[in-house]
C-alpha positions in Angstrom: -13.8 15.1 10.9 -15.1 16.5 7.7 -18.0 15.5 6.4 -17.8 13.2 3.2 -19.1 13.4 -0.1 -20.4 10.4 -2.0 -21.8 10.5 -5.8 -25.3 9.9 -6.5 -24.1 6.8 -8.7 -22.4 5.4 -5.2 -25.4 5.5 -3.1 -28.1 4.8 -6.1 -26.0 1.3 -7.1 -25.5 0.5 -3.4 -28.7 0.5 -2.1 -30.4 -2.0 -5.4 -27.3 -3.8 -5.1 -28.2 -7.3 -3.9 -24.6 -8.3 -4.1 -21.5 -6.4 -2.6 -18.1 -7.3 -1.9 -14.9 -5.7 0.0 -11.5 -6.3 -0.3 -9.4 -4.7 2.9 -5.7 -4.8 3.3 -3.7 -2.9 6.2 -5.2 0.4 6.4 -8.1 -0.5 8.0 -5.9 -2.3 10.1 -3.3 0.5 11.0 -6.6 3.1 12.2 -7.1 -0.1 15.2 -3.1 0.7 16.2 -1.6 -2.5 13.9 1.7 -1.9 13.3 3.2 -2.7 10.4 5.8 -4.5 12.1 8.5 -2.9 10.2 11.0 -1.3 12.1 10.0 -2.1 15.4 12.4 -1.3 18.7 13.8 -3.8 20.7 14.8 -7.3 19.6 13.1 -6.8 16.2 14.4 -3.8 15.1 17.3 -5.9 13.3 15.3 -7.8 11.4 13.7 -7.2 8.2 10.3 -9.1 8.2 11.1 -10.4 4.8 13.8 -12.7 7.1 11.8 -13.7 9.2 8.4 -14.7 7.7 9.5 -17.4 5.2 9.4 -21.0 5.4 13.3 -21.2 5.4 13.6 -19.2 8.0 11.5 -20.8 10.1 13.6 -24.1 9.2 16.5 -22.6 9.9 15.5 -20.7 14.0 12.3 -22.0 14.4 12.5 -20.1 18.0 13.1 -17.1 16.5 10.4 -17.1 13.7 8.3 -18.5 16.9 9.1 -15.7 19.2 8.2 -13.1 16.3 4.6 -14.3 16.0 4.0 -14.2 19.9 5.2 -10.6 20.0 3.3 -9.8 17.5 0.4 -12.0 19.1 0.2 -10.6 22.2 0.0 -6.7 20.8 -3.3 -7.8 18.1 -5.0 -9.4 21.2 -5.7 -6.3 22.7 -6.1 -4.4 19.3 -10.1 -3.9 18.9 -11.6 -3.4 15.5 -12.2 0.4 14.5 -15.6 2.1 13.3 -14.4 1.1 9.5 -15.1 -2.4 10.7 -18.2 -2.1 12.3 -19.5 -0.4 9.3 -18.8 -3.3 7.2 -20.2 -5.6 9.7 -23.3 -2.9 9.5 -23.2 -3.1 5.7 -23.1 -6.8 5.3 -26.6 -7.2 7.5 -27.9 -5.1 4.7 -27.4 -7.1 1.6 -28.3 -10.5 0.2 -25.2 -11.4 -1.0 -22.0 -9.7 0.9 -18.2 -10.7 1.2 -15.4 -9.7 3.1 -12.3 -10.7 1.4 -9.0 -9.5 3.4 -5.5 -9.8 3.3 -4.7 -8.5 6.9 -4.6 -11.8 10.0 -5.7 -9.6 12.8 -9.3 -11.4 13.3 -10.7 -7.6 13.1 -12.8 -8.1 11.0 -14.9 -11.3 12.3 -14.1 -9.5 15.9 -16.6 -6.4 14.9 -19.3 -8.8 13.5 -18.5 -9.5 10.0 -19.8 -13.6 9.1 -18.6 -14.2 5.5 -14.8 -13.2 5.6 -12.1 -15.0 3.4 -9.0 -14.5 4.6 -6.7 -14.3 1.7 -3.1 -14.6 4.2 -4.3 -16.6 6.9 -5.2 -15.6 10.7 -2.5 -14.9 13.3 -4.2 -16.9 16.1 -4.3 -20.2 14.0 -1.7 -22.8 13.6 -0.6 -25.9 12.0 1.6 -28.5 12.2 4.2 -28.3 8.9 4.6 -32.4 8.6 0.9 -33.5 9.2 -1.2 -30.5 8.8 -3.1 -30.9 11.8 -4.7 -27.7 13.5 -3.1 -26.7 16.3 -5.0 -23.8 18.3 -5.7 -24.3 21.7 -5.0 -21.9 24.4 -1.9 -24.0 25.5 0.2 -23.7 22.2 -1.2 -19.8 21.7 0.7 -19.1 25.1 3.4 -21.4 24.4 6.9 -19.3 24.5 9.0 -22.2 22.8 8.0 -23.4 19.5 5.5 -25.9 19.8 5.3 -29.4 18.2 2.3 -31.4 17.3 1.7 -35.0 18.4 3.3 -36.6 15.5 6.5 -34.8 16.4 6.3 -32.2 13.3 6.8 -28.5 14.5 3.8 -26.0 14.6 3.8 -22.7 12.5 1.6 -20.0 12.7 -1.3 -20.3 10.0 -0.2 -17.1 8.0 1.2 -17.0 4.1 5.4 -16.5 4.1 6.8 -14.9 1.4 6.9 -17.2 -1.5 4.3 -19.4 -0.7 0.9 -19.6 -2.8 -2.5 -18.4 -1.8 -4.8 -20.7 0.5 -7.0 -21.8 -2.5 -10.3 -22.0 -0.8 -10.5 -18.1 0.2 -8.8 -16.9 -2.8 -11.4 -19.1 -5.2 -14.3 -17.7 -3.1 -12.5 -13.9 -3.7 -12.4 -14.1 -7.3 -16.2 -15.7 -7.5 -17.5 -13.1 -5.6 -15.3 -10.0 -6.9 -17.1 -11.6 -10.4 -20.4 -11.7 -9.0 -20.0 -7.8 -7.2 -22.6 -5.0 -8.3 -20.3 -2.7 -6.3 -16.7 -3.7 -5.2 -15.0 -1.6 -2.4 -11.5 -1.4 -2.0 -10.0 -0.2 1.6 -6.8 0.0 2.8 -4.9 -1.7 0.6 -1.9 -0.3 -1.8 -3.4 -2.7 -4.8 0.5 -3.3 -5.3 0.7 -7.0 -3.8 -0.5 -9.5 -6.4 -2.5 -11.9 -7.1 -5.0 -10.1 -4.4 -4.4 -6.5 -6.5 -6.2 -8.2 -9.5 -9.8 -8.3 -7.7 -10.8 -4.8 -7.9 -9.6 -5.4 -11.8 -11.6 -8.7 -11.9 -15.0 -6.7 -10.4 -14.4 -3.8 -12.8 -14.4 -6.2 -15.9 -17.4 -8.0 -14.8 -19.3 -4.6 -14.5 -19.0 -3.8 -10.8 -19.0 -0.3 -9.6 -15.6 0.1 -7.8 -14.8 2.0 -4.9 -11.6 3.4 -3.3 -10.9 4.3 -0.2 -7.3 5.2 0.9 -5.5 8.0 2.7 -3.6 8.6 -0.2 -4.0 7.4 -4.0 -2.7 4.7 -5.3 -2.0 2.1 -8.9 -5.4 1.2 -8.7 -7.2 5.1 -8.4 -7.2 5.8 -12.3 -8.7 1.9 -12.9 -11.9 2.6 -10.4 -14.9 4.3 -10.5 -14.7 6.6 -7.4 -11.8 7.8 -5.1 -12.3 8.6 -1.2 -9.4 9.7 0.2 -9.6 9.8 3.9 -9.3 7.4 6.9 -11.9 4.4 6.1 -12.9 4.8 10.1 -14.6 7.9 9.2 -15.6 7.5 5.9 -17.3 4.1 5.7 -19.4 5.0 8.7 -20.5 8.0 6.9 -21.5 6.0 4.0 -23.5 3.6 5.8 -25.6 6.9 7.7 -26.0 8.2 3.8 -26.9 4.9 2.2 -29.2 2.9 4.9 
């Protein structure tokens, strides 16, 4: 592991910054071993996720769309949360005002210590019932192999956003305030393709923020920000933290 540099600006804005936000998609995830769930052997390898994460899908084979989120279930639960993680856990106990704003479901990030999360696509280990909206997230239905339903006879889902569906609006009002509110604004693991959560690091930059990439790789959002890391954010961030605190 090489070691990382970071600009003057970088460290200078983050340590007087009194407010700080983050905005993490699935490359933090994949360095924990979170596949991407594309292309996976066995059973799943014929479907397209696009198929089977959708609302009409579910509708259609609720087993099936059932059966999907329990496989994928059972590989998060022993999936533990990466350096990257920890150092944003580390970061947030050093600033007044800190938010994590993700779009992965894995838990990760509240798993390595992080309090203030919002997360944008829901959480993998939470349900709800589609009629009444009830919660639904004891250990009975998590282990439950055929689609559960709730007590008013609707059928449970798993508390993640399908394709086509809108936003939660709490998290994603709380994203926007605090991507407006940012002194700096990281970046991490995300390909700043998938929209509306893309615009934040847009939204921060207007609003005067500092922003920060970090990827493996550029991507559409590189030229917009102020600084580029290109590495694995399980090395880097941890880094940052030892040359910043």
């Amino acid at each position: 592991m090489g070691t990382q540099i970071f600009s003057e600006e970088l460290v200078k804005k983050l340590r007087s910054a009194s407010s700080v936000a983050v905005l993490t998609g699935a490359g933090i995830s994949a360095e924990s071993g979170v596949p991407t769930f594309r292309g996976e052997n066995g059973l799943w390898k014929k479907f397209k996720p696009e198929e089977l994460a959708n609302f009409q899908a579910f509708i259609r084979n609720p087993q099936l769309v059932w059966e999907w989120y329990q496989y994928r279930r059972r590989i998060i639960e022993i999936i533990r949360p990466n350096p990257g993680h920890y150092a944003i856990a580390e970061m947030e106990r050093r600033h007044e005002n800190f938010t994590v704003i993700t779009q992965n479901v894995d838990n990760l990030h509240i798993h390595a210590g992080s309090k203030d999360v919002y997360e944008l696509h829901g959480n993998i280990m939470r349900n709800y019932c589609i009629d009444c909206g009830k919660n639904a997230n004891d250990d009975e239905v998590l282990r439950c192999d055929t689609v559960p339903h709730c007590a008013c006879g609707g059928l449970v889902r798993p508390d993640v956003v399908w394709f086509g569906e809108l936003l939660p609006e709490k998290p994603w009002n709380a994203g926007v305030k605090a991507a407006e509110s940012a002194q700096v604004f990281f970046a991490i693991g995300t390909s700043a393709v998938v929209y509306p959560a893309a615009e934040l690091p847009r939204i921060a930059k207007r609003a005067g923020a500092y922003t920060v990439e970090i990827n493996i790789e550029r991507t559409e959002l590189s030229p917009f920000v102020d600084e580029v890391l290109l590495g694995k954010s399980g090395e880097i961030l941890p880094q940052l933290v030892e040359a910043v605190y």
